[in-house]
Every structure is written in C-alpha cells, then in structure tokens.
C-alpha positions as CSV (number, residue, x, y, z in Angstrom):
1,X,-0.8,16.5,16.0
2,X,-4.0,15.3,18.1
3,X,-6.2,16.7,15.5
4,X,-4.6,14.4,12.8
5,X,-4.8,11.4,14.5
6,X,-8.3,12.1,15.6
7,X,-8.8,12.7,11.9
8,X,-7.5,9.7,10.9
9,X,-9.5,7.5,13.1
10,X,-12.3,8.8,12.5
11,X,-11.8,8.2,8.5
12,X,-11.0,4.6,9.3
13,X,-14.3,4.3,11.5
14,X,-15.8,5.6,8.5
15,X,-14.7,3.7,6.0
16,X,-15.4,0.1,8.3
17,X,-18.6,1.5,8.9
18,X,-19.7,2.0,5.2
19,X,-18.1,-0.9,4.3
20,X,-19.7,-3.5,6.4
21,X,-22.8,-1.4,7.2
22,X,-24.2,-0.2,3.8
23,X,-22.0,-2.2,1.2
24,X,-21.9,-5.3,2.7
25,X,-24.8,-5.9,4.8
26,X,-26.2,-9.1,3.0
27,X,-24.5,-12.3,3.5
28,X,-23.3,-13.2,0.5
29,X,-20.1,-14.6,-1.6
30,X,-18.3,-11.9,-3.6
31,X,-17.9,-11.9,-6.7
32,X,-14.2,-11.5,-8.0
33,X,-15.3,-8.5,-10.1
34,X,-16.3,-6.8,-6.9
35,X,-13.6,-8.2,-5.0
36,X,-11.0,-7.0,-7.6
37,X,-13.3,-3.6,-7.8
38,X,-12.7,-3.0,-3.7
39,X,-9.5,-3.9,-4.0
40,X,-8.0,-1.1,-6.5
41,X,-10.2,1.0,-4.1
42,X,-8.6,0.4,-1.2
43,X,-4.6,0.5,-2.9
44,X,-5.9,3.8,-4.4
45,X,-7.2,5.1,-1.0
46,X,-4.0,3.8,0.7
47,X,-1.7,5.4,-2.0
48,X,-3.9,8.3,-2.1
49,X,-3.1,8.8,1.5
50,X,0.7,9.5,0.8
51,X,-0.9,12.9,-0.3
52,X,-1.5,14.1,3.1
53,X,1.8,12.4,4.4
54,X,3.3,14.6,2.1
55,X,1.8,18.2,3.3
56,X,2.0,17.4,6.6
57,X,5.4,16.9,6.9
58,X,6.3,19.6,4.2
59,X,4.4,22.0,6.0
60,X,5.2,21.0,9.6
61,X,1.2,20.9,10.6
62,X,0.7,19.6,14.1
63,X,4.6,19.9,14.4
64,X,4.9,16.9,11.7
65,X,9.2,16.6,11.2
66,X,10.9,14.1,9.7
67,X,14.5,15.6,9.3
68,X,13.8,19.2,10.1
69,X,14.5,19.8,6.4
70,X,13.3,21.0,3.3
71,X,12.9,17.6,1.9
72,X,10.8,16.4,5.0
73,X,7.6,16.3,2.8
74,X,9.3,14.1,-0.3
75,X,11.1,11.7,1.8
76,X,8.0,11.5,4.3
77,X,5.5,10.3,1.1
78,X,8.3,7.8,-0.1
79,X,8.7,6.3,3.8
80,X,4.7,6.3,3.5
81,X,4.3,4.3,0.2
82,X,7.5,2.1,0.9
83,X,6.2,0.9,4.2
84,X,2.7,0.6,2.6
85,X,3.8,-1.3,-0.2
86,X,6.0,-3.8,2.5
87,X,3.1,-4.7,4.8
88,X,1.2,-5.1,1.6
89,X,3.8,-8.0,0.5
90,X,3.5,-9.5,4.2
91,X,0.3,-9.6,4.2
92,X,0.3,-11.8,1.3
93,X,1.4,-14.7,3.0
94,X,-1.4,-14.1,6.1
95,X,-3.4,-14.6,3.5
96,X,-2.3,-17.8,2.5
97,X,-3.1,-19.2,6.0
98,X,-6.1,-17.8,6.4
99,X,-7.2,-20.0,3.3
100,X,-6.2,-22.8,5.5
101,X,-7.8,-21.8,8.4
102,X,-11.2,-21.2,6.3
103,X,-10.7,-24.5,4.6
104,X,-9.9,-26.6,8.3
105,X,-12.9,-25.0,9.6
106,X,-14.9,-25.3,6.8
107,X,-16.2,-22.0,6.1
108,X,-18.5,-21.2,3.3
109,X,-17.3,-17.9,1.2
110,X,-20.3,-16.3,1.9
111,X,-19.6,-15.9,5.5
112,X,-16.3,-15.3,5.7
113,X,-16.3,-11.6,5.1
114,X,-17.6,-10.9,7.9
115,X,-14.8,-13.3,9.5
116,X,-12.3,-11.3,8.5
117,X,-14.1,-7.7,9.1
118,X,-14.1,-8.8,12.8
119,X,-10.4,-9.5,12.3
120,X,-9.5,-6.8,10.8
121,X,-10.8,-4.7,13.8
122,X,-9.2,-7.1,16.3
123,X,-6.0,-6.7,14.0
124,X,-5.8,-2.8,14.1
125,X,-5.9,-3.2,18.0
126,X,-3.2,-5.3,18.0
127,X,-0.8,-3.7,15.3
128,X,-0.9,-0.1,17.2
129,X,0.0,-1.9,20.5
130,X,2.7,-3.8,18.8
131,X,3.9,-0.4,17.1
132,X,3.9,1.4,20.0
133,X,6.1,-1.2,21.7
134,X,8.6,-1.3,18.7
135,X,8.9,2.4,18.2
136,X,10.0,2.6,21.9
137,X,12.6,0.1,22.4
138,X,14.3,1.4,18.9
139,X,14.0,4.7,20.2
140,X,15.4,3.2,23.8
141,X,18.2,0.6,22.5
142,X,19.7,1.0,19.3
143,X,21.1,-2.6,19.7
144,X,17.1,-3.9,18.7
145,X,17.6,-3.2,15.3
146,X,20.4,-5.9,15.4
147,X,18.1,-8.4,17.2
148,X,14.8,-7.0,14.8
149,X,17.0,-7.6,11.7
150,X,18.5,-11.6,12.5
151,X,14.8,-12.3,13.3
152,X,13.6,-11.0,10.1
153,X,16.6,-12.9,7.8
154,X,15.9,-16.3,9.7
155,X,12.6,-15.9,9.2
156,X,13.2,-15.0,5.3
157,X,15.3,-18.1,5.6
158,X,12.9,-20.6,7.0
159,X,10.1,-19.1,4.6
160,X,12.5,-19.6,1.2
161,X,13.1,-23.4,2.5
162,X,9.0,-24.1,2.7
163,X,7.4,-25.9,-0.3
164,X,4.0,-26.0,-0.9
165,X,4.2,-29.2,0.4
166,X,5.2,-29.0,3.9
167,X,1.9,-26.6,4.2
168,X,-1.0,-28.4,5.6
169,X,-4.2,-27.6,7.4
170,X,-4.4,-25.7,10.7
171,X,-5.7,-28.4,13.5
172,X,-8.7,-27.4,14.2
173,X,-9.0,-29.3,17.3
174,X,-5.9,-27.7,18.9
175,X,-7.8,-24.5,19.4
176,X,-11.3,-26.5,20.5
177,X,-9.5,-28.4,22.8
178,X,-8.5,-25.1,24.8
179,X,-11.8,-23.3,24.4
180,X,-13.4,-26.4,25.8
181,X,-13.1,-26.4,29.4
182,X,-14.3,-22.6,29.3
183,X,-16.8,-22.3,27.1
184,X,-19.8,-25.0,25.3
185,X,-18.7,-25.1,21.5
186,X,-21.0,-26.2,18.8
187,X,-21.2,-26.5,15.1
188,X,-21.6,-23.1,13.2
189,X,-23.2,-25.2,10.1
190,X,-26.1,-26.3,12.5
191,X,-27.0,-23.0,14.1
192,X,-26.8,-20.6,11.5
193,X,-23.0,-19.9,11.2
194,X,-23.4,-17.2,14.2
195,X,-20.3,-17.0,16.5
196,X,-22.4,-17.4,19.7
197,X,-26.0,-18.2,20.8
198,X,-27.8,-19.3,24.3
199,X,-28.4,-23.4,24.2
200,X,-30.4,-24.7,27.2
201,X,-29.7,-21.4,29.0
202,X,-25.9,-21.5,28.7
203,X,-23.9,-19.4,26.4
204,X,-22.0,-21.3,23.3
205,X,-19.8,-20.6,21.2
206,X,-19.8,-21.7,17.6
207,X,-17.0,-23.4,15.6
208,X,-17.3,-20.0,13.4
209,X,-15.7,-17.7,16.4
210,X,-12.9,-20.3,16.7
211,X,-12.1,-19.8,13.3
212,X,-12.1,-15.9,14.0
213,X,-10.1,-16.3,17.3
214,X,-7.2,-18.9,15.2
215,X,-7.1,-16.0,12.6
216,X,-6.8,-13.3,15.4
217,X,-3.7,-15.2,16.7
218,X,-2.4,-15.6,13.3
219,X,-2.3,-12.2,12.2
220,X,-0.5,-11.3,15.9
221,X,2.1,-14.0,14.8
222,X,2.7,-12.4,11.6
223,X,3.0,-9.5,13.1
224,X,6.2,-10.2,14.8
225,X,7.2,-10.1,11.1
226,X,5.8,-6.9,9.8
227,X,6.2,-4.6,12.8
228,X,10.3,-5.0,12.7
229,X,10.3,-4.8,8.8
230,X,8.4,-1.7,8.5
231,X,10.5,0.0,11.4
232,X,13.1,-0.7,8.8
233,X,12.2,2.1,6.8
234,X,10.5,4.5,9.3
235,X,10.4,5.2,13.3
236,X,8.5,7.6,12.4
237,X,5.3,6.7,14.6
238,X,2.2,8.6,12.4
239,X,3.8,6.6,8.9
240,X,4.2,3.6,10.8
241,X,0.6,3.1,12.2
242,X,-1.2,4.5,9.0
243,X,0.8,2.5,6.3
244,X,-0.2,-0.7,8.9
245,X,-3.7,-0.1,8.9
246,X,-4.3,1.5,5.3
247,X,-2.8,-2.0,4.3
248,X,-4.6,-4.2,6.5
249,X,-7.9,-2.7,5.2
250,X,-7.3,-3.5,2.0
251,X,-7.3,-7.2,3.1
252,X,-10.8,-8.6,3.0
253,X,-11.2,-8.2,-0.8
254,X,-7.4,-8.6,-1.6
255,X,-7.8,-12.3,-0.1
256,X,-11.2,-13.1,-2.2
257,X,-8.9,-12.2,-5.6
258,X,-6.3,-14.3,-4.3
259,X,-7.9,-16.7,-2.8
260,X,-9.1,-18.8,-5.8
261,X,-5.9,-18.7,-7.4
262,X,-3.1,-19.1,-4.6
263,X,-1.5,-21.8,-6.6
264,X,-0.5,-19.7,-9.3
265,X,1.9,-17.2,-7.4
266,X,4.4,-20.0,-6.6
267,X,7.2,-17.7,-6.8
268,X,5.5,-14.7,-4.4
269,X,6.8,-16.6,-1.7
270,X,10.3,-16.6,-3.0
271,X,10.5,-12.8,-3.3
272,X,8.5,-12.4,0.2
273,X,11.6,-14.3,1.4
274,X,13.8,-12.5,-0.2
275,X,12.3,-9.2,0.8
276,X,12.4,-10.1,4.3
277,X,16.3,-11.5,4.3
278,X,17.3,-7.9,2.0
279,X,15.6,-5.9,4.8
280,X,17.2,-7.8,7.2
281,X,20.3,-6.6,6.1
282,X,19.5,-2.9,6.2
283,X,18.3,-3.4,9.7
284,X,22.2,-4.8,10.7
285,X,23.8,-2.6,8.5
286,X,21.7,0.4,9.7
287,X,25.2,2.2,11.6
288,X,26.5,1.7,8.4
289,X,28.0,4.8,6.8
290,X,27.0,3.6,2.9
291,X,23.6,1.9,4.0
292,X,22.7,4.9,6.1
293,X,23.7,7.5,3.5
294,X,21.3,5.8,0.9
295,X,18.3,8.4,-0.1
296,X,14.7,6.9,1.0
297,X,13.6,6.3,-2.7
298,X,16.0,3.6,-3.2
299,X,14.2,1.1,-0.9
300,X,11.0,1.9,-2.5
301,X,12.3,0.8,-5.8
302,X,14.1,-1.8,-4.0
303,X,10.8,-3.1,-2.7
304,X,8.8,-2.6,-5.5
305,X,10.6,-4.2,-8.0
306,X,11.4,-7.6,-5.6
307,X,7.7,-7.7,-5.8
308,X,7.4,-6.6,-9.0
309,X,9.7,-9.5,-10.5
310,X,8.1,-12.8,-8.1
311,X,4.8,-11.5,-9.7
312,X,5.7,-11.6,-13.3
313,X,7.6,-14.8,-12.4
314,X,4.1,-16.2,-11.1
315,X,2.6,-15.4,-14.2
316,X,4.9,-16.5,-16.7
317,X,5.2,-19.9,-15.0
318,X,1.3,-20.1,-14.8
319,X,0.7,-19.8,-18.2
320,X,3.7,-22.0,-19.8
321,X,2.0,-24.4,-16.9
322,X,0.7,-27.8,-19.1
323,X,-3.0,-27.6,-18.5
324,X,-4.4,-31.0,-16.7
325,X,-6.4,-33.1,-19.4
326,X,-9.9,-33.6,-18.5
327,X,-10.6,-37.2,-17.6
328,X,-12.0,-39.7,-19.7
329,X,-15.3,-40.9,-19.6
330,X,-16.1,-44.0,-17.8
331,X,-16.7,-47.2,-20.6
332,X,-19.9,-47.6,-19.2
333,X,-20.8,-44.1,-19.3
334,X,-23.3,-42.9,-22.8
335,X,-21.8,-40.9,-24.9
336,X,-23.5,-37.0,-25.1
C-alpha cells in the first residue's frame, strides 16, 4: 500500500508543480474562460481518479479491502465519488469567505492565485493531520460518531438561519493586531504585493501574508466541518485523504467562476445546510439496522441530487430575478 501512497503524492506534487510553475507563472487575473477551463479539469481528474479506487480495491493491490467482498471495488468507487462530491459542496461555502477575506484585505484578482496556491498547500497539511486524528477516534470510540453527527446538524442549523445579511467583512485588524507585537507589518500595495521583504534591516511582513494566514485558519475551521461529514461515508483512510485533496485542488479556479457571481446561488446555502443536517442524521443513526443496511449508492444520489436541486433553484431564481434599471442621467449631464 506504500507504493500507492507514494504514487499518489507524487501525482499531486506534480500536478502543483505544473500548475503554478509552467501554467501559471505570470501574475495575472484569470480569465473565467480559463478558470471554468481548469475547473472541468480538475472535476474530471478528481472523478477520473475513482478509476483507480475502483481496481485497487477490486483487486486487493497493496492489500486494498473494503468489505473483504466481491463488491469491494464497486462500493469503493461510489465511497470515492460520494465523499468527493461532499467536500466539493463544503467547499463551497470556504469559498464564500475567502471572497471576504480578499475583499477586507483588498486584494487585486491578479494576485490572489497565488494566495490561494500557498493555501492550498498549507490546507493539504492540515486536512491529512485532521484525518488521521478522525479516522482514529472512530476507529477507538464508536460513541464519536454520535458527537461528530450533533456537531454537523447544529452546524447545518446555524448555517440555514444565516442570511446574506448577517455576512460581513472579516476584521482585518483582529489578525494585525496579533501579528504586531511579533513581527513589523506593512502594506502589500506599497511594496509589490510580496508576503515578506527586509525594511531597514528587519524582516516584515506584508498585509498580503496576513490575508494568506486568515485564509489558512479559515480553511482549518471549516474543516471541523468536512472531516466529520466525509467520515460519514467512509473510514476508509486512502478514500478519505484522496477525495479531500482531489477536491481541495480543484479550488483555486472553482472560486474565480464563483467568485463574480456569488450572489446568484442564494439557495446553495440552503442545500449545504441541508446536506450537512441529512448527514447528521446518518452519523446518529449509524447502529441503526435500516440506516446501516442501506447500499453505498444511495448517499451518492442522496448527495447529488440535494446539490443538484439548490443549484437549479439558484438558477431559476437568478433569471426570473427583475434586472436593476440603469440610472438616469444627471439633468445637467449632455445628452450622447
């Protein structure tokens, strides 16, 4: 099994590498063709990946079991896409406050790629730690899953209550205020949007690597979401970690298509709620004879089509949406 998970890092390296190094080196805004065109490259790579979930487990390689069945390799790819597809929802709503955090810290498009590469790494680091840690008290106290699953409905709960209005910009100060005392922190806009540089001998750090630690923390935050949620539908640790980090690359240029029309999906958050609280209820019901009996494919469609149904929902409202009337000229104003 070593040989897979060296295989699979070393794909990931890969793919960072080519992505930042050769397709992304200059410092520019995407477009949200190429944004869009990275992003059904990055689902299809992630999807794609189910493949060799599949054979693994079907043919036992490395010692890859699921059940110890004949249907190891089916229910292994389902587990694999569910769990993929469930941290892709999640990570919807990162998303959202990262557009926040950009916009509090006053970050031009252009350079926030490379924001969110760096976080992305930091992110992977932090997910398999967090996995790890999950995987062993489920695996040590069965009594978690009770804990993991009110966590995940209040949190479903609290999310469902929110209105776009009660969402307001991160405080950018909070995180200055604590950096202070350790570090020198200066203006990213005036110094060439670096995160760090050497001022009057002294190292300082740029309002730009604040940004990138605030997002850090968020994405650990939202973890505590994800990490119980996707335990929900496998324990399994080699579906776990890959369906985590396939997802969380796909990111970057999933937030540039979103990120100009947030807005619109006013009802994703209603089925991200509702996703959470509905897997909630599997987690507590887990000892249950009818819940547990249920075959794998059924939370898949059970997944898909909560997501499936807040983004239609999204649309349709978006487009029966009155469009705002442009704004009359001023009197004084010649007519063109």
């Amino acid at each position: 099994m070593i040989l897979f998970w060296l295989g699979f890092f070393a794909l990931v390296a890969a793919l960072l590498a080519i992505d930042l190094g050769v397709l992304h080196r200059k410092q520019e805004e995407p477009t949200m063709a190429s944004a869009l065109g990275w992003t059904i490259v990055w689902v299809a790579l992630g999807l794609a990946f189910s493949g060799v979930v599949y054979l693994m487990y079907d043919r036992h390689w490395g010692g890859a079991t699921l059940h110890g069945t004949a249907s190891d390799g089916p229910d292994a790819a389902i587990n694999y896409i569910s769990a993929y597809l469930l941290e892709q929802a999640l990570s919807v709503d990162n998303l959202f406050v990262m557009s926040l955090v950009f916009t509090s810290y006053k970050v031009p498009p252009r350079y926030q790629h490379r924001v969110l590469f760096w976080g992305i790494l930091g992110a992977i680091v932090f997910r398999l730690g967090l996995l790890k840690g999950g995987q062993v008290l489920a695996s040590r106290f069965d009594w978690i899953f009770y804990i993991f699953g009110a966590y995940l409905g209040w949190q479903g709960f609290k999310l469902l209550r929110e209105s776009e209005d009660d969402e307001e910009g991160h405080d950018r100060s909070i995180a200055v205020r604590l950096l202070r005392p350790f570090f020198r922190i200066v203006d990213a806009d005036k110094h060439g949007w670096v995160f760090s540089l050497r001022l009057d001998g002294r190292r300082a750090l740029t309002t730009l690597a604040i940004c990138l630690v605030v997002i850090e923390l968020t994405d650990i935050v939202f973890a505590l979401d994800s990490i119980p949620a996707v335990m929900s539908v496998s324990t399994e640790t080699f579906i776990m970690v890959t369906s985590n980090i396939f997802a969380i690359l796909g990111l970057r240029s999933l937030y540039f298509v979103l990120a100009g029309a947030m807005a619109q999906f006013k009802y994703l958050k209603i089925a991200l709620a509702i996703l959470l609280m509905v897997i909630a209820g599997k987690m507590i019901a887990h000892d249950v004879q009818v819940v547990h009996d249920l075959p794998d494919w059924t939370w898949l469609v059970v997944i898909a089509g909560i997501l499936s149904i807040g983004v239609a929902a999204s649309i349709i409202a978006s487009r029966g949406a009155p469009a705002e009337a442009a704004p009359d000229p001023a009197p004084d104003s010649p007519a063109t």
